[in-house]
C-alpha positions as CSV (number, residue, x, y, z in Angstrom):
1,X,-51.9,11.0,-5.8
2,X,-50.0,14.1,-5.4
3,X,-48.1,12.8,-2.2
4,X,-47.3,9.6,-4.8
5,X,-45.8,11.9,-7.4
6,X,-43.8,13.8,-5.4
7,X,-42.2,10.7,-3.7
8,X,-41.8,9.5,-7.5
9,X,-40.3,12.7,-8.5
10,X,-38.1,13.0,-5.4
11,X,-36.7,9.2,-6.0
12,X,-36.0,10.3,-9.6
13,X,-34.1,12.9,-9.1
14,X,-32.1,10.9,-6.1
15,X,-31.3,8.8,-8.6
16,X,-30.1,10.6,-11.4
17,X,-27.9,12.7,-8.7
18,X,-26.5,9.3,-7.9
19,X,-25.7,8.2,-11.3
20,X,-22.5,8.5,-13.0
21,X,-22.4,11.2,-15.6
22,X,-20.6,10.1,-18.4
23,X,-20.7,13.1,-20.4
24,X,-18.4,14.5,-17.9
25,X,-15.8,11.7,-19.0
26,X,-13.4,12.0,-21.7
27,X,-13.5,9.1,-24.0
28,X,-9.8,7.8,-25.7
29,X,-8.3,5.4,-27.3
30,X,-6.2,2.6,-25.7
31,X,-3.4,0.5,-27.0
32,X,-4.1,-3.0,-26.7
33,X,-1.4,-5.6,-27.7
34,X,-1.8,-5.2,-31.8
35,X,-4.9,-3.7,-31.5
36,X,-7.0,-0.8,-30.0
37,X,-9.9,0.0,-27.9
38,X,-12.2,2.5,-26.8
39,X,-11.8,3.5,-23.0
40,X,-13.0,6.3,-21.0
41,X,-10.8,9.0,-18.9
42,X,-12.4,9.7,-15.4
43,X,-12.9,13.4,-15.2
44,X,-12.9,14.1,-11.3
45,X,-9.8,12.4,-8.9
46,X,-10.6,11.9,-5.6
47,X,-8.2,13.7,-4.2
48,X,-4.4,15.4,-5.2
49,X,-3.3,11.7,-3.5
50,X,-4.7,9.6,-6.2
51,X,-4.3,9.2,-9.7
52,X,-7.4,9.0,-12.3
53,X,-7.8,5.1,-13.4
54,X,-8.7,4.4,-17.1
55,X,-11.9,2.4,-17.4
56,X,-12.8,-0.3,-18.0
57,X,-10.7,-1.5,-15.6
58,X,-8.5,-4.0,-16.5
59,X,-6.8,-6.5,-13.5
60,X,-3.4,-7.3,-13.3
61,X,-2.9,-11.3,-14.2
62,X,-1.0,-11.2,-11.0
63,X,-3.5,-10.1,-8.7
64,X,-4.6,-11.5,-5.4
65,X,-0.7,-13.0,-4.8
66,X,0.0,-10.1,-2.4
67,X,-2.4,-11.8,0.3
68,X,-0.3,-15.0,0.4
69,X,3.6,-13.3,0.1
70,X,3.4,-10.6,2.4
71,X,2.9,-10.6,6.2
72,X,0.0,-8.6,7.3
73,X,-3.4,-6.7,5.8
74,X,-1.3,-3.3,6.9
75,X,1.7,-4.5,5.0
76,X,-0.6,-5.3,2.1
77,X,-2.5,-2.0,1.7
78,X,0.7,-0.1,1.9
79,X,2.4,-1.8,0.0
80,X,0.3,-0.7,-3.1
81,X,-1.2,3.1,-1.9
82,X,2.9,3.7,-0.9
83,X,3.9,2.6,-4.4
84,X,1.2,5.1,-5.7
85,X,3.3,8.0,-3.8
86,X,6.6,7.2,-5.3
87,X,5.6,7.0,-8.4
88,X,4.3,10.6,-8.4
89,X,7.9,11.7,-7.8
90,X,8.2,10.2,-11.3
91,X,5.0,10.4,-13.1
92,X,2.8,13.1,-12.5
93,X,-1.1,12.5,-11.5
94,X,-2.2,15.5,-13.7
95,X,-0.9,14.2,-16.8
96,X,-0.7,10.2,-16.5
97,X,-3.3,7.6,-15.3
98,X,-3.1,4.5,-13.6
99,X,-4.0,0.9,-14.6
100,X,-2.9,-2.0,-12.9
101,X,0.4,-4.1,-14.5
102,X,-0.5,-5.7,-17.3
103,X,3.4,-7.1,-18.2
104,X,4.4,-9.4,-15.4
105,X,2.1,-12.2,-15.5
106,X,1.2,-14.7,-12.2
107,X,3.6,-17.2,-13.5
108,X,6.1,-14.5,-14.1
109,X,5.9,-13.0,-10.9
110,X,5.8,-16.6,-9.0
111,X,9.0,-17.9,-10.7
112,X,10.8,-14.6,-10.1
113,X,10.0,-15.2,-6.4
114,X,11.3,-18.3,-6.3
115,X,15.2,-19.3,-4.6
116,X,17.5,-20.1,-7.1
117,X,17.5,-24.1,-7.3
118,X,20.2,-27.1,-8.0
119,X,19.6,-29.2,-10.9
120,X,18.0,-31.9,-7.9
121,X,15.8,-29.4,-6.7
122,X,14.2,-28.4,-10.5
123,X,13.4,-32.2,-10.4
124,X,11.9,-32.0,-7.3
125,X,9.6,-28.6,-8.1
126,X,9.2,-30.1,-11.5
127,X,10.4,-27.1,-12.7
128,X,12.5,-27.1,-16.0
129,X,16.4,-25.3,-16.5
130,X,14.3,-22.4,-18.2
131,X,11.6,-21.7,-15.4
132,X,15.5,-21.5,-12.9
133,X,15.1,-17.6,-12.6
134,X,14.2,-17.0,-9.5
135,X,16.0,-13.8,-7.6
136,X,16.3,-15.0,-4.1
137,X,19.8,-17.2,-3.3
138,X,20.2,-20.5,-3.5
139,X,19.7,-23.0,-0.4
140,X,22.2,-26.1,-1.7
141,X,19.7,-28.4,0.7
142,X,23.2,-29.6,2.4
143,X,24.4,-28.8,6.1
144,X,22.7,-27.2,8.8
145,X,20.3,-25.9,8.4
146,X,20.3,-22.5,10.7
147,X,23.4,-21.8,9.0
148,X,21.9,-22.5,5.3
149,X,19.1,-20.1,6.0
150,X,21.5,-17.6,8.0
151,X,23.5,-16.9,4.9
152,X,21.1,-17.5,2.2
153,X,17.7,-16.2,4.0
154,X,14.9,-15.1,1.3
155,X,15.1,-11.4,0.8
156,X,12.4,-10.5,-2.0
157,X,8.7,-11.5,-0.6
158,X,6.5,-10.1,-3.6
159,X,6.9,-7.8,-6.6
160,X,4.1,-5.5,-7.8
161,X,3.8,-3.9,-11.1
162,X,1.7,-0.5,-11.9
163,X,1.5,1.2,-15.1
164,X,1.0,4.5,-16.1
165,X,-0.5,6.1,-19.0
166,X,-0.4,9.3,-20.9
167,X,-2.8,10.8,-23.7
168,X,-1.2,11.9,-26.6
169,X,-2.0,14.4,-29.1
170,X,-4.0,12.0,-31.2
171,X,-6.5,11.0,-28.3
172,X,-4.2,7.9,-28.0
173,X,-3.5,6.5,-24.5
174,X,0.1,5.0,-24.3
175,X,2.1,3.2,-21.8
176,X,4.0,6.2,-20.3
177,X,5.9,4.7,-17.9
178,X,6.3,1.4,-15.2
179,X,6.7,1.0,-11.4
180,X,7.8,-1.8,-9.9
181,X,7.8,-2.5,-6.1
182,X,9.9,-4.8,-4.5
183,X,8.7,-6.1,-0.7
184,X,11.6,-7.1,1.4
185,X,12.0,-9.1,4.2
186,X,13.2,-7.9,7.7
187,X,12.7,-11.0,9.1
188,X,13.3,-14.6,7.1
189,X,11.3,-17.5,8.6
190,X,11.7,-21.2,8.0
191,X,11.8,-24.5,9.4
192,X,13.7,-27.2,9.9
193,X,11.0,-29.7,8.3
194,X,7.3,-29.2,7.1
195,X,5.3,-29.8,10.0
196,X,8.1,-28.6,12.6
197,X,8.4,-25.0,14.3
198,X,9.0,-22.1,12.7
199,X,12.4,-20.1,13.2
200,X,13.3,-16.6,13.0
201,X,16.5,-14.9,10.8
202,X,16.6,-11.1,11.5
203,X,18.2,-9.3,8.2
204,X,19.8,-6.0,9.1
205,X,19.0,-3.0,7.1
206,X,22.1,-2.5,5.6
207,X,22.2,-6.1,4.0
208,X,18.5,-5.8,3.1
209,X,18.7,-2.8,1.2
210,X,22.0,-4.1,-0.6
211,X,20.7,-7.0,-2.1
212,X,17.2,-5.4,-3.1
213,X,19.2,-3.2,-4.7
214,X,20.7,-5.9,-6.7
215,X,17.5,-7.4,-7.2
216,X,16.2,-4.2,-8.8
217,X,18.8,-4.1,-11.3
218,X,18.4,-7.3,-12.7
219,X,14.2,-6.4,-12.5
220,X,14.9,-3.9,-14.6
221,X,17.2,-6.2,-16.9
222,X,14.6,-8.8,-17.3
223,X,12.0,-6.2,-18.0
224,X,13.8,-3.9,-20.8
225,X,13.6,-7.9,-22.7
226,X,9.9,-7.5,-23.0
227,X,8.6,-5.8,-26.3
228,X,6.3,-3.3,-24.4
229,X,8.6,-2.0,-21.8
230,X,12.1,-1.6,-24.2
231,X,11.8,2.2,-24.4
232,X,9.6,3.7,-21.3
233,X,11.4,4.6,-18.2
234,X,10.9,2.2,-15.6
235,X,11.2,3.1,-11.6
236,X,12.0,0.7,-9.2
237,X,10.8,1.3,-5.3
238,X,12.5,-0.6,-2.1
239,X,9.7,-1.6,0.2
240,X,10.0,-3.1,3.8
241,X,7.6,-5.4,5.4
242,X,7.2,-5.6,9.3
243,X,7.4,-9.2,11.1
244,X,4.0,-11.4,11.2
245,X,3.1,-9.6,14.7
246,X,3.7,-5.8,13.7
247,X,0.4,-3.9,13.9
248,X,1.3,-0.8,11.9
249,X,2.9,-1.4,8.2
250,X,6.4,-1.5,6.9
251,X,7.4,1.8,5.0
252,X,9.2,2.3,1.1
253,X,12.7,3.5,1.6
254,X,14.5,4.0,-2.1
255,X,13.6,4.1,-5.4
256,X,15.7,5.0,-8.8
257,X,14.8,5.2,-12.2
258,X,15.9,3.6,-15.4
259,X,15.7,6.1,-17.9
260,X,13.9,5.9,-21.8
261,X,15.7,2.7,-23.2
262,X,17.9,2.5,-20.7
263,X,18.9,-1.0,-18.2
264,X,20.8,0.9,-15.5
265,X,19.2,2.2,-12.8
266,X,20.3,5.8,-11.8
267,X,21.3,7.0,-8.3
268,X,18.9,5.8,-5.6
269,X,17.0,8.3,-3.9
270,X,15.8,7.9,-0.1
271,X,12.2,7.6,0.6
272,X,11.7,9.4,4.3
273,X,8.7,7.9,5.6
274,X,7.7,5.9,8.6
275,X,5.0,4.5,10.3
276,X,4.9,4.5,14.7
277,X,2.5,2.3,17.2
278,X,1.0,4.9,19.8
279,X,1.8,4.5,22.8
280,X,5.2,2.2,21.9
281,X,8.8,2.9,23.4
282,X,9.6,3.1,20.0
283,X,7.2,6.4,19.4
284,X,8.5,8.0,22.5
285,X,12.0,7.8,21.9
286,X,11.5,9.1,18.4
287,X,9.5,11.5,18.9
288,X,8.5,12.5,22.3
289,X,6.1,15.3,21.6
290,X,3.8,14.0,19.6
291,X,3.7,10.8,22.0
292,X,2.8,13.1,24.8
293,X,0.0,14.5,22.8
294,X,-1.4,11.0,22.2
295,X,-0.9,10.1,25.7
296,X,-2.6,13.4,27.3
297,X,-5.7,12.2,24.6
298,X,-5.6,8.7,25.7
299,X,-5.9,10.0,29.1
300,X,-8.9,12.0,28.6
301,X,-10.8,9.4,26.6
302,X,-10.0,7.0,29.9
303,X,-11.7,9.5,32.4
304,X,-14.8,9.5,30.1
305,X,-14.7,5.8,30.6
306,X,-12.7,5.2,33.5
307,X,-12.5,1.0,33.5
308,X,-11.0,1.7,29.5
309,X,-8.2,1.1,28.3
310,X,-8.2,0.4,24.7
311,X,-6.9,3.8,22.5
312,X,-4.7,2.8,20.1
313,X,-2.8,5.1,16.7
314,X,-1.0,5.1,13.9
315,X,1.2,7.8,12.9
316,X,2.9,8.4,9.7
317,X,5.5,10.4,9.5
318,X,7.3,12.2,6.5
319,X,10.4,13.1,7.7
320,X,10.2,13.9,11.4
321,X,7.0,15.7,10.7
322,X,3.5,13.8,11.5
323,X,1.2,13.5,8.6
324,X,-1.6,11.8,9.5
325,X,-2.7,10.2,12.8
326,X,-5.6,7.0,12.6
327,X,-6.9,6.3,15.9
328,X,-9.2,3.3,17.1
329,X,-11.4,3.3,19.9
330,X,-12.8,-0.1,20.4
331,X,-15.3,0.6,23.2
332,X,-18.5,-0.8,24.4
333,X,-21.7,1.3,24.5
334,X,-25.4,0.3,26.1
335,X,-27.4,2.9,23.9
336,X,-27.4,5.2,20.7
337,X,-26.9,7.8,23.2
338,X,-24.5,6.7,25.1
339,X,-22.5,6.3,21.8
340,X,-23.4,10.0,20.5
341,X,-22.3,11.4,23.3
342,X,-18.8,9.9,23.7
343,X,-18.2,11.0,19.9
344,X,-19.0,14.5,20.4
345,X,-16.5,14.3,23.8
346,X,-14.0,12.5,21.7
347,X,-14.4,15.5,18.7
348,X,-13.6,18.0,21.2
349,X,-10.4,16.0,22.1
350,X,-9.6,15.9,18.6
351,X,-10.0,19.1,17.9
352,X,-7.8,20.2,21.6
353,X,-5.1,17.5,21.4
354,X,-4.0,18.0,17.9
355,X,-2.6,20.7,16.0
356,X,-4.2,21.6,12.8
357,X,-1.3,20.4,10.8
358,X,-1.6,16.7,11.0
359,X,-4.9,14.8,9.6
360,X,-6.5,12.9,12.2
361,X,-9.1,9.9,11.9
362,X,-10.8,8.2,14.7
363,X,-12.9,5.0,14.4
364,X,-14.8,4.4,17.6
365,X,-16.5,0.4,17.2
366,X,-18.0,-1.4,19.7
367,X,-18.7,-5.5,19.4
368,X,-21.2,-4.8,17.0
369,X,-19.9,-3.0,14.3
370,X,-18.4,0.4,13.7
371,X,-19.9,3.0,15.8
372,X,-18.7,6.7,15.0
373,X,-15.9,7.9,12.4
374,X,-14.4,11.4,12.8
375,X,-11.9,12.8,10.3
376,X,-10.0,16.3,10.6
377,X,-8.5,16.9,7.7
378,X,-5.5,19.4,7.9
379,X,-6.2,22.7,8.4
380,X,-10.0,21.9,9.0
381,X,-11.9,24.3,11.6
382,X,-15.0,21.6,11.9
383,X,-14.2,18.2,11.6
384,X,-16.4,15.6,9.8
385,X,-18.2,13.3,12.4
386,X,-20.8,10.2,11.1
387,X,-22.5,8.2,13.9
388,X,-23.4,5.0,11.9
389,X,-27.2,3.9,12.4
């Protein structure tokens, strides 16, 4: 019986420890159209990186249209996480919160995405003169049609909306402020018919971020007509998307900021970030250093296993300094042992490769699953290392 009770007493407290604590949370008030609700402030963040969400959590109407507008999953999550670091340059995560868009709507967002169309081609979408506001050119359907989609290729791929909220003195949370992503094509695809092949229109930098910023403006425009968002300053972020193939995401590149009340945007400021394939041509030429550390790793891991060759990073870089460094090591292993041993080799490269600066996650997986994760944080002297069971 004692043995019982103990167990009991021991899954009890596990349980309790587990639990959320909502005393530690801060209860509010939330604006809600013409009305108001209770909510509840998150006490804790994760991490300097992220911002505190106000529960309950409320979804965006245009979620889940990401998945079909941009390119790849990398794209996708960077997309969103990289808007959450420009909008700290604006909003800052110890006094505002975050809650998904609530002002562009799925059939807002869709129509915005849309070309702009010809009176024939309404009829055609079955689309009326009102729903004709799309922000990407107009194809006039006439002509050839590598020269129709060479001068007219679609620029804007998806738009993303996050808000942010502040507490004021009356326990009231209030919309504080809005940013908006805008992901741009690098590369326009089309066809000549439905079931034919696809082609390939490369759009150069300089036009890219030209017409995004055009596209921004009149964003900004359309918002400042909607009753919730005429006074609160609204920023506006430049993302761009990799082609279908890339395996490392696009990066942010601008943003500006429409003041209180106001529809112009104000002077763009450059976003310095960038993400590199290791080992790539690309990552050498740029920054040779670094690349030779990854190489001099790779190298090592290879001798452990020498019939390997499957070590592959990502590296993002702020500036010309790396930040952070995720590493995957798809590997197969014969035995628990076999797989604790290569991670505690692999730790050791970590920890000899690497200067303390950078934050460096390895995933080792095998056919079967994930097998080992290791993460050095910056300025870490013992790296956290999990062998999954």
């Amino acid at each position: 019986m004692r043995k019982i009770s103990m167990a009991a007493l021991i899954l009890i407290l596990l349980v309790t420890g587990c639990a959320p604590n909502f005393q530690k949370q801060e209860e509010v008030v939330q604006e809600k159209d013409d009305s108001k609700e209770k909510a509840i402030i998150p006490k804790y963040k994760i991490s300097d990186q992220y911002y505190r969400t106000i529960l309950p959590f409320r979804p965006s109407e245009a979620r889940g249209l990401v998945v079909g507008n941009l390119n790849t999953r990398y794209d996708i999550d960077e997309f969103e996480t990289g808007l959450m670091r420009v909008a700290q340059n604006t909003f800052n995560p110890e006094k505002y919160l975050f809650q998904e868009g609530q002002n562009l709507d799925r059939q807002t967002v869709s129509l915005w995405l849309n070309r702009q169309f010809t009176p024939e081609q309404l009829k055609a979408e079955n689309l009326t003169e009102e729903q004709n506001i799309g922000l990407n050119p107009l194809d006039p359907g006439k002509g050839d049609v590598h020269n129709r989609n060479k001068k007219n290729p679609i620029y804007l791929a998806h738009i993303l909306e996050h808000n942010y909220l502040v507490k004021g003195e009356d326990g009231t949370v209030r919309l504080g402020g809005v940013v908006v992503g805008l992901a741009l094509n690098t590369v326009h695809y089309y066809k000549e018919n439905r079931d034919g092949p696809t082609f390939e229109q490369k759009i150069e930098r300089a036009e890219l971020e030209k017409e995004g910023k055009k596209i921004a403006q009149e964003v900004v425009s359309r918002m400042r007509q909607m009753s919730k968002l005429k006074k609160v300053p609204i920023t506006v972020a430049l993302f761009e998307q990799k082609n279908r193939n890339s395996v490392v995401p696009g990066n942010f590149f601008a943003y500006s900021t429409a003041p209180k009340a106001s529809s112009k945007l104000s002077d763009w400021e450059k976003v310095n970030e960038k993400y590199f394939l290791f080992p790539s041509a690309e990552a050498t030429k740029d920054h040779r250093d670094d690349s030779t550390s990854f190489l001099n790793f790779k190298q090592d891991v290879e001798e452990y296993f020498p019939n390997f060759n499957g070590v592959i990073g990502t590296a993002f870089y702020e500036g010309d300094q790396l930040s952070e460094l995720s590493i995957d090591i798809p590997i197969q292993f014969y035995g628990k042992a076999e797989a604790v041993g290569f991670t505690q080799y692999v730790t050791g490269l970590v920890m000899d490769h690497f200067p303390d600066y950078i934050s460096v996650e390895v995933n080792v997986t095998s056919v079967t699953g994930p097998e080992a994760l290791i993460v050095r944080k910056v300025n870490q002297a013992e790296p956290f290392v999990h062998i999954y069971q």
